[in-house]
C-alpha positions in Angstrom: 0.0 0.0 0.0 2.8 2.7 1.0 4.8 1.7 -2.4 1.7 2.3 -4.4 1.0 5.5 -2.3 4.7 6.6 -3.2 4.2 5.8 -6.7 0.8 7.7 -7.1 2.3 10.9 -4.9 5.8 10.5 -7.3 3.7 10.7 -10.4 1.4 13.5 -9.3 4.8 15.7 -8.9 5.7 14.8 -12.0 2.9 15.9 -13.5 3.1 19.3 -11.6 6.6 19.6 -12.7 5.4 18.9 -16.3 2.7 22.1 -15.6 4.7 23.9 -14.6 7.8 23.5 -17.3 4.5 24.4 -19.7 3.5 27.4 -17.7 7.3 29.0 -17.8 7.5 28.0 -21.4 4.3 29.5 -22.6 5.2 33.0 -20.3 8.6 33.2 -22.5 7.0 32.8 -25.6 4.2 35.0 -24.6 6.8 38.3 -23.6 8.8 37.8 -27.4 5.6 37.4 -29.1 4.2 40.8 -27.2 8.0 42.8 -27.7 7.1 41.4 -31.2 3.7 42.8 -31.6 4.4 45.9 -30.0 7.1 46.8 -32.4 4.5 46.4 -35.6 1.9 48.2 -34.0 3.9 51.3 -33.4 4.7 51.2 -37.0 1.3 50.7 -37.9 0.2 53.5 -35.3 3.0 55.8 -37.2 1.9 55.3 -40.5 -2.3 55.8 -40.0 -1.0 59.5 -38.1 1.1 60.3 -40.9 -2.1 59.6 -43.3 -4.3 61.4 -40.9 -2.9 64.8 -41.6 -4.0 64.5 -45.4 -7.1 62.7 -46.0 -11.0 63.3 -47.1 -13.5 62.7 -43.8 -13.9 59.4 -45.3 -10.8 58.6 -45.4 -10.1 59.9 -42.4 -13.0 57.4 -40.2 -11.2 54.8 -41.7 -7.6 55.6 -40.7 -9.4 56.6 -37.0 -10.9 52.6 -36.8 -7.6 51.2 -37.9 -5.6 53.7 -34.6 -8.7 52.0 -32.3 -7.6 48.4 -33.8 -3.6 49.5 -33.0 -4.3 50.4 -29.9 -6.6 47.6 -28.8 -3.9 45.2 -30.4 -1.6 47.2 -27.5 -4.1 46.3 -25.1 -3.7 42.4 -25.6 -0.3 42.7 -26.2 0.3 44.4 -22.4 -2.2 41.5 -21.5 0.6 39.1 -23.0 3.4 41.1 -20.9 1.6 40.8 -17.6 1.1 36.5 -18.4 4.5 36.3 -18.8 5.2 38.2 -15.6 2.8 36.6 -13.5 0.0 38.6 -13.1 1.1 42.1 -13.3 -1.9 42.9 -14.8 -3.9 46.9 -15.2 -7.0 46.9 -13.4 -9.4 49.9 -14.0 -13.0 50.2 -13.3 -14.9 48.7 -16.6 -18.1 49.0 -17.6 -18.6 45.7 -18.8 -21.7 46.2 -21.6 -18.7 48.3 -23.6 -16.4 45.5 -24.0 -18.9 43.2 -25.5 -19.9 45.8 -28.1 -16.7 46.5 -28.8 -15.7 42.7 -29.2 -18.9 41.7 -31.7 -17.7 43.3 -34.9 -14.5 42.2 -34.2 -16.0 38.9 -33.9 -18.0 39.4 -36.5 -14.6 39.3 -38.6 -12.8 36.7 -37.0 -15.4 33.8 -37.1 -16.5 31.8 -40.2 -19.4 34.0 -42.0 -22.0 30.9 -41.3 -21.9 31.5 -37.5 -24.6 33.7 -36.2 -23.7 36.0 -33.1 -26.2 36.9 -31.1 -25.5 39.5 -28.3 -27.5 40.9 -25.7 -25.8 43.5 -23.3 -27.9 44.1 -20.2 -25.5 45.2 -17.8 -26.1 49.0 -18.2 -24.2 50.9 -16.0 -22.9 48.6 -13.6 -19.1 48.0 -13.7 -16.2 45.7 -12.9 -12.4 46.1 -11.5 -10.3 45.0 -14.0 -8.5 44.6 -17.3 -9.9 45.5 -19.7 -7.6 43.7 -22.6 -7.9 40.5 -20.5 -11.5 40.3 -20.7 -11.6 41.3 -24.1 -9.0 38.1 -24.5 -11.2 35.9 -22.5 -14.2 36.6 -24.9 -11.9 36.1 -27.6 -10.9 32.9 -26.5 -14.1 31.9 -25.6 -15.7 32.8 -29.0 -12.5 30.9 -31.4 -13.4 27.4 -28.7 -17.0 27.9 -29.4 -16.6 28.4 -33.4 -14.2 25.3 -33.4 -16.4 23.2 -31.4 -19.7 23.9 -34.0 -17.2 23.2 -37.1 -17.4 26.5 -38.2 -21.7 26.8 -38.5 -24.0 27.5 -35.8 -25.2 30.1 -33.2 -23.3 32.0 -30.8 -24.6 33.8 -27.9 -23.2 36.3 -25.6 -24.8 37.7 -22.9 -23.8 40.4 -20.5 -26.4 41.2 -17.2 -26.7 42.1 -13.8 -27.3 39.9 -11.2 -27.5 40.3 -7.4 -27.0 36.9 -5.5 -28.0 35.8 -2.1 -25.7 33.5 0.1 -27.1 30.4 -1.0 -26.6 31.3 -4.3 -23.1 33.3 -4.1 -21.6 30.2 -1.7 -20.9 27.5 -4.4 -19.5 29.6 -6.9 -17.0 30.9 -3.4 -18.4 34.5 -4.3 -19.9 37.1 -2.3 -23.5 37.4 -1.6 -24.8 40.9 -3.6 -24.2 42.7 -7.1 -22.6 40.8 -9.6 -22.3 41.8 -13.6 -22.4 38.4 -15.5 -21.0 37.1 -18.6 -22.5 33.8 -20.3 -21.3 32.5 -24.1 -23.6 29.9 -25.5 -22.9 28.3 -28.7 -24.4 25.0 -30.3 -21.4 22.9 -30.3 -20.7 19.5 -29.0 -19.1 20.6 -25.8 -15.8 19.0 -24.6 -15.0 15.5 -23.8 -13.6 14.4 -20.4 -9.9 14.3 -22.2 -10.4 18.2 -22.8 -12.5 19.4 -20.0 -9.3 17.4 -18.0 -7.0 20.4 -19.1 -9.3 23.4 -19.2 -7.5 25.9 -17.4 -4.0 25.4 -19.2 -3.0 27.8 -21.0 -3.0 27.4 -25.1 
């Protein structure tokens, strides 16, 4: 029994070891990859002010969209820089409705044309401390999973609300009882199998 204990506890650190040799890799590759990014936006960033000086109005709205892209991109790319340094992240007060807007047409771009996106954005006013870029990544994220797991075609749903939760309800998710803005992504998929679900919070 104690050899088989010793075995079990011996393969368990190995595993962990294994984690978190993934983890360090993935932070490396995550700060080049940001240094990376940020050197191409600030060249993209240069050029669309340069153009901005000299353009019709039309012209002009689409050089000011392609500055709001740069800068988002700068956004994700300080989200990258703070994974790789362990969680220095930039928390501001968010107002939560925003982000999704923001994110649709984006989606709306990124996804195969035959998936519908549905959102709904409820939250109003009520707002969240945090960042920004990271939630914007986590929708991301959750949107390119959902679009891989209905083979390109289907429906995907995001919904932002406002919730206020009572003990009984705020204790199993180890929350606190009161307001809450919520975030739910629906999509008609074929969910994950046990293999995957296994390894849901690792990174990549």
């Amino acid at each position: 029994v104690e050899l088989e204990r010793a075995k079990d506890e011996r393969a368990q650190l190995h595993d962990q070891l294994l984690h978190s040799q993934r983890l360090e890799a993935t932070g490396t590759l995550a700060a080049g990859l940001a240094h990376d990014m940020n050197n191409i936006l600030a060249s993209i960033t240069t050029f669309a002010e340069l153009l901005l000086d000299d353009n019709s109005p039309t012209r002009r709205e689409d050089i000011q969209r392609i500055l709001a892209q740069a800068a988002r991109g700068a956004e994700l790319t300080r989200g990258l820089l703070a994974f790789s340094r362990r969680g220095q992240y930039r928390k501001q007060i968010i107002r939560f409705d925003t982000i999704v807007q923001d994110m649709v047409p984006i989606l709306s771009r990124t996804l195969d044309k035959a998936i519908e996106i549905r959102a709904t954005t409820a939250a109003g006013d009520h707002c969240i401390d945090g960042d920004p870029s990271q939630f914007a990544q986590v929708l991301m994220n959750l949107a390119v999973n959902a679009a891989a797991a209905m083979d390109g075609k289907g429906m995907l749903a995001i919904t932002s609300d406002h919730v206020v939760l009572d003990a009984a309800m705020a204790d199993p998710l180890e929350l606190a009882p009161g307001p809450h803005v919520r975030l739910r992504v629906q999509d008609t998929g074929i969910g994950m199998d046990e293999a995957t679900r296994s390894r849901i919070f690792e990174p990549f």
